[in-house]
N, C-alpha and C positions, 0 to 999 in steps of 0.2 A: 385313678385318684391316689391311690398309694404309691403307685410309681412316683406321681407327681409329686408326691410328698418329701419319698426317700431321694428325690434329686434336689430338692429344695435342701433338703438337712445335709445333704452331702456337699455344695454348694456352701451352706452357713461353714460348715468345719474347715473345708479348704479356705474361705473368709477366715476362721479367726486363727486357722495357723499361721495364714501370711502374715496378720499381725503380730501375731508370738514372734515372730523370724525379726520381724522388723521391730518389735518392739527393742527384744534379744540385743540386736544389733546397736540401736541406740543405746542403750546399757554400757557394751563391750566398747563403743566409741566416744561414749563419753568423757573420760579420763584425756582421750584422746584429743579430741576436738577443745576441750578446755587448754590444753597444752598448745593449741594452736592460735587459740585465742592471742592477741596483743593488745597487751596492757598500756595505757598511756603511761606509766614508771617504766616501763621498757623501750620507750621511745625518747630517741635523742635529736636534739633540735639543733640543725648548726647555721649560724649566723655568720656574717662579715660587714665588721663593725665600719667598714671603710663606707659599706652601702647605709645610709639612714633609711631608707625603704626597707632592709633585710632588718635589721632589727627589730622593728615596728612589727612589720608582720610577723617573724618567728614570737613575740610576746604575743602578737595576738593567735594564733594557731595554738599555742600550749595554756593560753586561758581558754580559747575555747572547748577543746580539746583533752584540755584538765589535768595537763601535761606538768609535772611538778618541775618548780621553776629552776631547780636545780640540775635540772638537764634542758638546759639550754646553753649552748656550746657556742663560744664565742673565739670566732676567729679574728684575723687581724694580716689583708690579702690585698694586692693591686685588685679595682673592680675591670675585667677585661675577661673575657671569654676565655683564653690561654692561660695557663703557668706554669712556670718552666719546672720540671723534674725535680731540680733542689729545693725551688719554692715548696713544692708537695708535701716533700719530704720533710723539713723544718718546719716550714710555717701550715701544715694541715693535719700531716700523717701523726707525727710526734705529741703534738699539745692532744688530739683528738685520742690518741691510744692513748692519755696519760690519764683523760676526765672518765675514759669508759671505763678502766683499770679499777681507777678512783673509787666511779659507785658501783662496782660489783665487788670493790674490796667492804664496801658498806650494806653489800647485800642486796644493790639491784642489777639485776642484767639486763643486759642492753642489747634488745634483741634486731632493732630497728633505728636506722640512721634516717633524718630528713633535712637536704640540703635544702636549703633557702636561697627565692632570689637575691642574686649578688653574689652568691657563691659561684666560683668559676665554672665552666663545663669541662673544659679539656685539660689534661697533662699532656704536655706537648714533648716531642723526640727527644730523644738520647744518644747519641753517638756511643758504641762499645768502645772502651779506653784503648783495647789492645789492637786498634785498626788506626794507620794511618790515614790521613785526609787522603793524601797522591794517591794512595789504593784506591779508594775509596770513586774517587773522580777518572780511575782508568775504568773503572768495570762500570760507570755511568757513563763515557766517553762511547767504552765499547755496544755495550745495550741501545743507543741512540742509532749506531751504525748497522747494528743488526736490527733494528725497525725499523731502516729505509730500507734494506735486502729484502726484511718479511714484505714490505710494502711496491716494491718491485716485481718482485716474484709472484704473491697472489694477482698482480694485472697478468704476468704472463701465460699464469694457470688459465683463466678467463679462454684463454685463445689454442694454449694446449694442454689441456690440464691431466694427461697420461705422461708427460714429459716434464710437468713440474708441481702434482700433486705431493709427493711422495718428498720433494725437496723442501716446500710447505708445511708440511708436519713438522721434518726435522728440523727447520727456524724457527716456526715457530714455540718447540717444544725448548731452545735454548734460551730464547727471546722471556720466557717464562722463566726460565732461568736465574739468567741475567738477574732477571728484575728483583727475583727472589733475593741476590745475593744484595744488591742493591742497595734494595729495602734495610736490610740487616745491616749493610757496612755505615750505610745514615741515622740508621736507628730511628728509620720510619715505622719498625713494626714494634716501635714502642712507646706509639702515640696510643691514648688510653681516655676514654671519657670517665672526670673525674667519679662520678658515680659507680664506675665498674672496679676503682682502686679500693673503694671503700667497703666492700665484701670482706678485703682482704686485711683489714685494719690488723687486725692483733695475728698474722701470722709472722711470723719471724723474718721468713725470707721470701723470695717466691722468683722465677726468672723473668725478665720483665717483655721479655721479646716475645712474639707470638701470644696465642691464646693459653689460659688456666683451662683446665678441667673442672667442671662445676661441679663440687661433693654432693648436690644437694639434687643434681638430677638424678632422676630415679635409675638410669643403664649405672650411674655412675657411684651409688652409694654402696658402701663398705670396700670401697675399693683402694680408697685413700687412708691409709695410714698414719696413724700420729698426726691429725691434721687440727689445724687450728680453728675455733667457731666463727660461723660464717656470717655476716650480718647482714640483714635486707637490708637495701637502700631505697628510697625514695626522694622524689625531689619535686618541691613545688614552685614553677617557674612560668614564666610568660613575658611578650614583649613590656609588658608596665605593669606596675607595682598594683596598679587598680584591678587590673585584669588577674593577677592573684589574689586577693582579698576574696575577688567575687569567686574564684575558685575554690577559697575557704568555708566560706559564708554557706555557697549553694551547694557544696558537698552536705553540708553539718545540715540542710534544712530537706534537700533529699532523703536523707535516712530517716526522716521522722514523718516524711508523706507520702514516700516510697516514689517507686521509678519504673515508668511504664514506657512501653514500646519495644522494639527491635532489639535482640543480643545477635552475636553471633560465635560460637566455640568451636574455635580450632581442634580437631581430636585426632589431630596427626599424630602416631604414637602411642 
């Protein structure tokens, strides 16, 4: 019986240190988790006034939402899937750094971007200035020619493939090449969903080919230097304007009766 006893009370202790630990912890994370909190005044609303659906909805998302109406960002864009790099630049990049500027000059920051249906999805390619077209169209010329030789050559591997494995790598690995250079002389690799541009609002410059380094991944923070604040983006879109609303609507009405079923988390990393 006394055994029983001193395992029970040893038992309650291990109980209420775990709590202490975990209490502790809450404490210590508080500050923190508050900090991570997003505030509807740190949330920017962007609109295109071309769409009468986008406007409609971006008022109704920040009334519901409770989004002060002073950040709601009105843009003014062809409605079209695409626009072209200068368009971006002028008519999104510029006015949009100019309102975020604005209210953090007045003391709100602006932690979160949300585009709105009718707002474009893509910035479409750029050609680099310091490459001619003719260049351009020989090394797209040539990569064609050496995709029929890869395309040759792997049939004849098929039949000898000690006699034309080894030649296969090495097309292939040019063929890769090529395409690389390609890419670049077209300035396909700096086609960009407009979404992913908008991280990058208030940094000064950045090279537009290829991938960013994301500050804000965990391998990757403090690694970046002098860098500029990064801003989440979000975007609420769908084939018809109906089918956003009801995305608004049943978001705002889930949070208040809660959400049951199936998750699943990636914990790659």
């Amino acid at each position: 019986m006394i055994m029983e006893c001193m395992t029970v009370l040893k038992q309650m202790r291990q109980a209420y240190a775990i709590i202490l630990i975990l209490l502790f912890c809450f404490i210590a994370l508080a500050p923190a988790l508050s900090e991570a909190m997003l505030r509807p005044e740190e949330v920017l609303v962007v609109v295109n006034t071309e769409a009468p659906d986008s406007v409609r909805l971006g008022k109704l998302y920040i009334e519901l939402r409770r989004v002060p109406a002073s950040n709601i960002a009105e843009i003014k864009v062809p409605v079209q899937d695409d626009i072209a790099r200068k368009q971006y630049d002028e008519m999104i990049a510029t006015p949009l750094k100019k309102i975020v500027k604005g209210l953090q000059g007045k003391g709100t920051k602006i932690r979160c971007i949300v585009t709105m249906y009718g707002v474009p999805l893509r910035v479409s390619s750029e050609r680099p200035a310091d490459i001619k077209r003719k260049e351009a169209e020989k090394v797209k010329d040539l990569l064609e020619r050496k995709k029929g030789e890869l395309s040759t050559m792997k049939e004849l591997s098929k039949t000898e493939p000690e006699k034309y494995s080894g030649k296969v790598e090495d097309l292939d690995s040019e063929v890769n090449r090529l395409t690389f250079d390609r890419d670049h002389m077209f300035g396909f690799d700096t086609i960009a969903a407009l979404d992913a541009e908008l991280p990058l609002l208030l940094s000064p410059s950045y090279q537009l080919a290829g991938w960013q380094p994301n500050p804000e991944f965990i391998y990757m923070r403090g690694q970046i230097k002098d860098r500029a604040q990064t801003i989440m983006v979000s975007r609420l879109d769908a084939p018809s304007p109906g089918l956003v609303e009801k995305i608004i609507r049943t978001s705002i009405e889930v949070e208040k009766t809660g959400l049951s079923g199936t998750f699943y988390l990636d914990a790659r990393g």
